[in-house]
C-alpha positions as CSV (number, residue, x, y, z in Angstrom):
1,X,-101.6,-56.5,40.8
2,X,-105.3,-54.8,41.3
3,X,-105.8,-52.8,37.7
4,X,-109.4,-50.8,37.3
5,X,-109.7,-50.4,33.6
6,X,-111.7,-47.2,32.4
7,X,-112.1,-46.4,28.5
8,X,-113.6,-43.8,26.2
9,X,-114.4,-44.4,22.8
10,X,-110.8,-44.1,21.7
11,X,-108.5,-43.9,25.2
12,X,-107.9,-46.7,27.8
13,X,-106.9,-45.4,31.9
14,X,-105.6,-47.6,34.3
15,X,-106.2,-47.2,38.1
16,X,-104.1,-48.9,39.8
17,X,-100.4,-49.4,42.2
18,X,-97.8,-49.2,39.6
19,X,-99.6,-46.5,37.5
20,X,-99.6,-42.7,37.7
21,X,-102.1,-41.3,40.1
22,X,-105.7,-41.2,38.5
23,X,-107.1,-37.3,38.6
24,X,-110.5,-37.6,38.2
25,X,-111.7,-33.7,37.0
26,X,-114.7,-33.0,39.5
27,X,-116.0,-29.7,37.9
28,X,-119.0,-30.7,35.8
29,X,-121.0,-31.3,39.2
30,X,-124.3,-28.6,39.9
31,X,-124.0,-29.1,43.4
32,X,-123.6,-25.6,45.5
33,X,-122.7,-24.2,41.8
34,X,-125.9,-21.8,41.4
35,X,-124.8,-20.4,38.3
36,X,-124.4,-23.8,36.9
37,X,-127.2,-25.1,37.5
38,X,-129.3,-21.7,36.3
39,X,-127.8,-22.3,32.9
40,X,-128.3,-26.1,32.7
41,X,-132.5,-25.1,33.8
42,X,-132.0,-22.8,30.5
43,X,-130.5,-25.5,28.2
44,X,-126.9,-23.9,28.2
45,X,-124.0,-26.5,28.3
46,X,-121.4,-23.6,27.5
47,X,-120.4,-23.8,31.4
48,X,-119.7,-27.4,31.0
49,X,-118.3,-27.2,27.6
50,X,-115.9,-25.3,28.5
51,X,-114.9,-27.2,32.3
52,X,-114.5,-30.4,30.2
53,X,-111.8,-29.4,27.7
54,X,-110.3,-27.2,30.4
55,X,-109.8,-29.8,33.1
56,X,-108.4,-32.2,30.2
57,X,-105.6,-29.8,29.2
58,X,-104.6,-29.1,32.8
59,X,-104.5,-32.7,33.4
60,X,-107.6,-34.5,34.1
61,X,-107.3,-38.2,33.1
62,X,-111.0,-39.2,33.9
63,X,-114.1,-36.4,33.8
64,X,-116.7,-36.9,36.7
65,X,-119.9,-35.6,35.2
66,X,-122.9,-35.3,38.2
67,X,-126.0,-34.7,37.5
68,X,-127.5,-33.5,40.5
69,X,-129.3,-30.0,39.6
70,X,-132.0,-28.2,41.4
71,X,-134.2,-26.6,38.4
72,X,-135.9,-24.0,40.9
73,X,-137.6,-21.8,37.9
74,X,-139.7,-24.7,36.6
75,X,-140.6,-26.1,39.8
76,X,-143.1,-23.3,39.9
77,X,-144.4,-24.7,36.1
78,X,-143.9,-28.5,37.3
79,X,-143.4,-29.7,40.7
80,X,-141.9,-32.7,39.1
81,X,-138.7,-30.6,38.7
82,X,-138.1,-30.7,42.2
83,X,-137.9,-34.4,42.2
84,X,-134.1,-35.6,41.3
85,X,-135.8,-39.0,39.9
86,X,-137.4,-36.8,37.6
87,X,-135.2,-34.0,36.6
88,X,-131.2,-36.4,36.3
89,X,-132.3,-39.3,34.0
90,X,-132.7,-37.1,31.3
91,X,-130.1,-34.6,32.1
92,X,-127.4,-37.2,32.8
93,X,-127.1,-38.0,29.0
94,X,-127.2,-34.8,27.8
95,X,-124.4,-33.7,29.9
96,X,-122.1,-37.0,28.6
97,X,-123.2,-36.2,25.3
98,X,-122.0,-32.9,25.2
99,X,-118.9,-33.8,27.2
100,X,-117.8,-37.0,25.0
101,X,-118.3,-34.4,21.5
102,X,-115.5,-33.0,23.3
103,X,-112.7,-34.8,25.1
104,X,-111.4,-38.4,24.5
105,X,-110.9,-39.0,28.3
106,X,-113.4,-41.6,30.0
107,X,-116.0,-40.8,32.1
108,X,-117.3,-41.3,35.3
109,X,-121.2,-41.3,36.0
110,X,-122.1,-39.7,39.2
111,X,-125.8,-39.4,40.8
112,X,-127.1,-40.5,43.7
113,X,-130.2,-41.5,41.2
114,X,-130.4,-45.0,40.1
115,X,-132.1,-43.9,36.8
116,X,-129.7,-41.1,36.1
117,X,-126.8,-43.7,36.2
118,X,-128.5,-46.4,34.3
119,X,-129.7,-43.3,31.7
120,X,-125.4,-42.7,31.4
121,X,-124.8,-45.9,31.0
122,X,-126.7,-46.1,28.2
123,X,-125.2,-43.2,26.8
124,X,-121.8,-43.7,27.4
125,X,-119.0,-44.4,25.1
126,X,-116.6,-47.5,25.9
127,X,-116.2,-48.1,29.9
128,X,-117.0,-45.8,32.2
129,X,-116.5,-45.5,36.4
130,X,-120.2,-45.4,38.1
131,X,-120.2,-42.8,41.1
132,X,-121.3,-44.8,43.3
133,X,-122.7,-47.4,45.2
134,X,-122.6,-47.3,49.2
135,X,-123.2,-50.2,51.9
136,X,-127.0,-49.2,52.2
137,X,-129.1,-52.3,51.3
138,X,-131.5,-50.5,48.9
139,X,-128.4,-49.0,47.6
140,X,-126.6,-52.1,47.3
141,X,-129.7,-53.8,45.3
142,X,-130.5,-51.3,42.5
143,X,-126.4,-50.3,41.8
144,X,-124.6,-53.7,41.8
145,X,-126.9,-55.4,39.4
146,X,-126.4,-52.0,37.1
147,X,-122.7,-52.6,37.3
148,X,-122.8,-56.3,36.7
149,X,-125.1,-55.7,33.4
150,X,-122.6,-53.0,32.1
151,X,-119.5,-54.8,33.0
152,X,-118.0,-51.3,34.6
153,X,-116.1,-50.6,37.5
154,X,-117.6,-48.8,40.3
155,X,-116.8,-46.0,43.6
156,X,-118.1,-47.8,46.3
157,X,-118.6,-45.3,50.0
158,X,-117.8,-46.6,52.8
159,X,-121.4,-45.6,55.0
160,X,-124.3,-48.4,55.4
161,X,-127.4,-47.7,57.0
162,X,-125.9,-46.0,59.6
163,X,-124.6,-43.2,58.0
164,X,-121.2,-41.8,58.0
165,X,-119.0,-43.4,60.8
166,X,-116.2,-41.6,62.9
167,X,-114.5,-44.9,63.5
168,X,-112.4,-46.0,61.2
169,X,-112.5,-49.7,61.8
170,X,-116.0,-49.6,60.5
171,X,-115.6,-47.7,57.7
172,X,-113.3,-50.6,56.4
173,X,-115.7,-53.2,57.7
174,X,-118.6,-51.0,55.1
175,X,-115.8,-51.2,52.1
176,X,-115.2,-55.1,53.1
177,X,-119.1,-55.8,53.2
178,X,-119.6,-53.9,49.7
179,X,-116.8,-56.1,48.4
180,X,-118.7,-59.6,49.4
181,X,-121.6,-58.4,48.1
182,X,-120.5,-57.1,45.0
183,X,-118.7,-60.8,44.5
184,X,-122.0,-61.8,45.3
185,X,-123.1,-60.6,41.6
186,X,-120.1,-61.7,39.9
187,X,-118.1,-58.8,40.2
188,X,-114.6,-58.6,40.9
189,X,-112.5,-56.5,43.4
190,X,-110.2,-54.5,40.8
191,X,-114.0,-53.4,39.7
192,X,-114.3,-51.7,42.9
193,X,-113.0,-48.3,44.1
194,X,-113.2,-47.5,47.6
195,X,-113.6,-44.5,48.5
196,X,-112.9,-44.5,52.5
197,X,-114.6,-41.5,53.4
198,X,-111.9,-38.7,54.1
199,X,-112.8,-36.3,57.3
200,X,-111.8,-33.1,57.4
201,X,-108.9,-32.3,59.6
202,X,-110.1,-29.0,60.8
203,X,-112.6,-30.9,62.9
204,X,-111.2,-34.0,63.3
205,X,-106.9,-33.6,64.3
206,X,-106.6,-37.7,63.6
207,X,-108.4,-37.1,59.9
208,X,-105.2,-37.4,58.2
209,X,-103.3,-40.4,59.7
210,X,-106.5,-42.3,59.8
211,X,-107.3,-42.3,56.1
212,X,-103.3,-43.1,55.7
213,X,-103.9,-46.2,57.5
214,X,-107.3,-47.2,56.1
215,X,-105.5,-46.9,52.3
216,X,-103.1,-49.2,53.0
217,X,-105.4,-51.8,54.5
218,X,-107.5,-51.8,51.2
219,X,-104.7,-52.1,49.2
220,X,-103.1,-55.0,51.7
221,X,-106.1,-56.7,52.8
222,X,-109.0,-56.4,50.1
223,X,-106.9,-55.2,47.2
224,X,-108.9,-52.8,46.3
225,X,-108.2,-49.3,44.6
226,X,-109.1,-46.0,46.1
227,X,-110.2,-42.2,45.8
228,X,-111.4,-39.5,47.9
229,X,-113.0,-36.4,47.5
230,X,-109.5,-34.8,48.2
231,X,-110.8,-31.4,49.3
232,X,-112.7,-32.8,51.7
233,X,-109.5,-33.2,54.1
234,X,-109.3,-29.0,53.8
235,X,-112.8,-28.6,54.3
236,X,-113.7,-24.9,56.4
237,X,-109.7,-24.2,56.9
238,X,-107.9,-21.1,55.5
239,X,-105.3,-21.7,52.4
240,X,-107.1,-25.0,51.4
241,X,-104.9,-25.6,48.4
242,X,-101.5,-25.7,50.4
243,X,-103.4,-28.4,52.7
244,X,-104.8,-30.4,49.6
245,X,-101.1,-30.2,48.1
246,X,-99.4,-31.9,51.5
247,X,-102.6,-34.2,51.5
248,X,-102.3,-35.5,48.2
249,X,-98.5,-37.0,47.8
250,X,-99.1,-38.6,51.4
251,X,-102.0,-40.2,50.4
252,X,-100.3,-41.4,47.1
253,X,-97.3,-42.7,49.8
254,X,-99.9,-44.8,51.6
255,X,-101.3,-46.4,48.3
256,X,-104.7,-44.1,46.9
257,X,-104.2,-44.5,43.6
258,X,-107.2,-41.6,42.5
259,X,-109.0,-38.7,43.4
260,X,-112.1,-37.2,42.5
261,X,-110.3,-33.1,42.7
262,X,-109.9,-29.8,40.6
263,X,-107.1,-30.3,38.2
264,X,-107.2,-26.6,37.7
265,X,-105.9,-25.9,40.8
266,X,-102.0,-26.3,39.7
267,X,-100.0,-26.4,43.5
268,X,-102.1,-29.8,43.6
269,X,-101.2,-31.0,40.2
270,X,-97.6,-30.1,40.3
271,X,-97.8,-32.2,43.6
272,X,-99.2,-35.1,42.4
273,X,-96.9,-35.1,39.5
274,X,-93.9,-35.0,41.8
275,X,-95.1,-37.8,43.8
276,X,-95.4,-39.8,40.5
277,X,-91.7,-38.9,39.7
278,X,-90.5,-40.2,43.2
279,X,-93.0,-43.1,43.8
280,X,-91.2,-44.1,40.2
281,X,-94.4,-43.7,38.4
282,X,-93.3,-41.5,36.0
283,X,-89.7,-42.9,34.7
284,X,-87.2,-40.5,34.3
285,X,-89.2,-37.4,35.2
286,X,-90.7,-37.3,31.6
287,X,-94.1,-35.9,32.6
288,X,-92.9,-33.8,35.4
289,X,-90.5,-32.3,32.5
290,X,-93.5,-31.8,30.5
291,X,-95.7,-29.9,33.2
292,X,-92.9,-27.3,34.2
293,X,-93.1,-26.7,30.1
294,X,-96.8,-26.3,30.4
295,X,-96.1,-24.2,33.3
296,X,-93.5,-21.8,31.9
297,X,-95.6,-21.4,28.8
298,X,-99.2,-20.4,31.2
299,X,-96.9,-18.2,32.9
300,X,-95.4,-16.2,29.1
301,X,-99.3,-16.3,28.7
302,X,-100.6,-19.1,26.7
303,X,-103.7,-21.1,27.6
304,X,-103.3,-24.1,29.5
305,X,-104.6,-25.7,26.3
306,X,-102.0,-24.3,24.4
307,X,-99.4,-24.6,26.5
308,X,-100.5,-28.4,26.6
309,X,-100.8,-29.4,23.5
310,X,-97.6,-27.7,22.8
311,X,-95.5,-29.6,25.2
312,X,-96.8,-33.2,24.2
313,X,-99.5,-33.5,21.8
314,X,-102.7,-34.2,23.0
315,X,-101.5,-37.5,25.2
316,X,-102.1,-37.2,29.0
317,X,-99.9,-39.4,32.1
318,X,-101.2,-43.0,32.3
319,X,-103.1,-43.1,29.8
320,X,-103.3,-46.2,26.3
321,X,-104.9,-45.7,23.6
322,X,-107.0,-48.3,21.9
323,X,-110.0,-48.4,24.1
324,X,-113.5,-50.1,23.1
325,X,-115.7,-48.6,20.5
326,X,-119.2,-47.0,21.3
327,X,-121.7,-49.5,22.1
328,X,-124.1,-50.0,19.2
């Protein structure tokens, strides 16, 4: 059975069919987040601080941390800052520093910058996820070998060359073609996470039942693990969150065993955690027991992080202890 093994310093995560669903916390990401990225230009990790032990206590299992900030004020003192080659190398591992003094949780390393992820990989504690490699050749050259000297899994997109297809037979073909060449290098297929590309259903009705489909073919056909931007499926409709929440369980039904999603948003929590109860990952409703704790104490008006540590300790669904140590 495919298992993707992710580890901190001190905590081992399993992605795979017979665990719990993987949440991935998405917050720590500058992208369309102005604020954000004004306090990162400024040297002020507060924001981040603060969306890392957050997203843990609500029930993040892995932290995505991107690097991908626009530093607009000292563009006009550097034009360098308004290259991302220049400006996410050296952010990147400040921003898993600051993270892993934090939260035990493993990480995954997200840029589109080659030196930004090779900068967090050198930074990072135990065995992090690398966010991502896609089926574009110059893509496919300058990540895999990264992955292959690290020995860490990876998120691999399904678009090539030809950008972001419609079709969904050739978004699998991308994911089956990244596969190959990531054997190519040595690497094996529980080391890769597809992600196949989820559309959103207000422009696209079929959205839905095609990414349903092309989960279980990379689970039955390359064996391969899975995660999606879930929010993507909501993208420009009214009540996203109700959407997402449907989404989510189906998507667990038809075999994605992760998403890359905001685990402060608790109608898509408390769905995932059902599904785990009925898709028997979660044996004898113990975790689902322990959320409708956490949420009765949120709602008498403790902090998520209270109410968390209060109901189990500091443990979170599917996770081991007894990951790798720091590299030296």
């Amino acid at each position: 059975m495919t298992r993707t093994v992710l580890e901190s310093a001190t905590k081992t995560v399993i992605i795979g069919f017979d665990e719990p669903f993987c949440v991935i916390g998405e917050r720590i990401n500058p992208t369309g987040r102005k604020k954000l990225a004004a306090e990162l230009e400024a040297g002020d990790f507060s924001t981040v601080e603060r969306d890392a032990l957050e997203q843990v206590a609500c029930g993040a299992m892995v932290l995505d941390v991107n690097s991908g900030a626009v530093f607009t004020n000292r563009m006009a003192e550097d034009p360098r800052y308004a290259d991302n080659n220049f400006v996410e190398p050296v952010l990147m591992p400040e921003l898993i520093a600051r993270v892993q003094a934090l939260v035990d949780v493993p990480l995954c390393i997200d840029s589109s910058v080659p030196g930004a992820l090779k900068a967090g990989l050198e930074t990072c504690n135990g065995r992090p996820l690398l966010n991502s490699v896609t089926g574009e050749e110059e893509r496919l050259e300058l990540v895999l070998p990264l992955v292959k000297q690290y020995n860490v899994p990876v998120v691999a997109i399904s678009n090539d060359d030809t950008g972001i297809s419609e079709d969904p037979e050739v978004r699998f073909a991308v994911a089956r073609k990244i596969v190959e060449r990531a054997a190519d290098f040595g690497i094996p297929a529980h080391d890769i996470v597809v992600d196949p590309l989820v559309m959103p259903i207000g422009a696209m009705a079929t959205a839905g039942r095609q990414v349903f489909a092309l989960i279980r073919r990379l689970r039955d056909e390359l064996g391969v693990n899975t995660t999606c931007g879930a929010s993507n499926i909501s993208f420009g409709l009214p009540h996203r969150h109700g959407v997402n929440a449907a989404f989510l369980p189906m998507a667990i039904g038809a075999g994605m065993t992760s998403a890359i999603m905001n685990p402060v948003r608790m109608v898509e929590m408390e769905a995932i955690r059902a599904a785990n109860m009925l898709m028997n990952h979660d044996p004898n409703g113990g975790e689902w027991i322990r959320f409708a704790r956490v949420i009765e104490a949120v709602g008498a008006g403790a902090t998520y992080a209270e109410a968390s540590k209060a109901a189990a300790g500091t443990g979170t669904s599917g996770s081991r202890r007894g990951g790798r140590r720091a590299r030296g």
